[in-house]
PALO-203555 format. One record per residue (C-alpha): x, y, z. Coordinates in steps of 0.2 Angstrom, whole numbers, padded with zeros to 4 digits, always signed. Example, Ala and Ser with C-alpha at 12.3 -4.5 7.8 and 13.67 -1.06 7.14 Angstrom:
+0062-0022+0039 +0068-0005+0036 
# end
This chain:
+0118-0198+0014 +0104-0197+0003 +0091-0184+0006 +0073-0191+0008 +0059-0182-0004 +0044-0180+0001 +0031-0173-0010 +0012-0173-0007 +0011-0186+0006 +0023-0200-0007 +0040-0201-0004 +0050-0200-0021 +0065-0213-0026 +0083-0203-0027 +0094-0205-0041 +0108-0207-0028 +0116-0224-0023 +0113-0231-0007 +0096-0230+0007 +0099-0214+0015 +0102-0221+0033 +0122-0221+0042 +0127-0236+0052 +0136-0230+0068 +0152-0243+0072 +0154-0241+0087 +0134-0241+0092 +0132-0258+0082 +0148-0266+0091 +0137-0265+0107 +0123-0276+0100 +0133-0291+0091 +0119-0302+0081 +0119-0318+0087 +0114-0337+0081 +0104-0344+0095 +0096-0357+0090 +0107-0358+0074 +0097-0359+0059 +0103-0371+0047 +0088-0371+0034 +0083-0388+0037 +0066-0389+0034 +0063-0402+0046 +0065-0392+0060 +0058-0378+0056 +0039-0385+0051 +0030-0398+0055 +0025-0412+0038 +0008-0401+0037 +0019-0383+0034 +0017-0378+0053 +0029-0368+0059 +0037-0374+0074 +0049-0367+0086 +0066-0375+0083 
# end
């Protein structure tokens, strides 16, 4: 896990890979992500003609 550097109220970029957080498995298995509605990138039924986003 990446240590998080704070110095004078900024936090500093590591040289390390990754974000500095741990996914738990077993935790995330509890909440499965779902597709309801399923969004399929159609503009058409995400926003009305004038760019107002609609609910599909």
């Amino acid at each position: 896990m990446v240590e998080i550097v704070v110095k004078d109220g900024y936090y500093y970029a590591s040289d390390k890979p990754g974000f500095g957080i741990d996914i738990d498995p077993k935790l995330a298995a509890k909440f499965p992500i779902t597709d309801d509605p399923p969004f399929d990138m159609s503009w058409g039924t995400l926003r009305r003609r004038d760019g107002t986003i609609v609910k599909p």
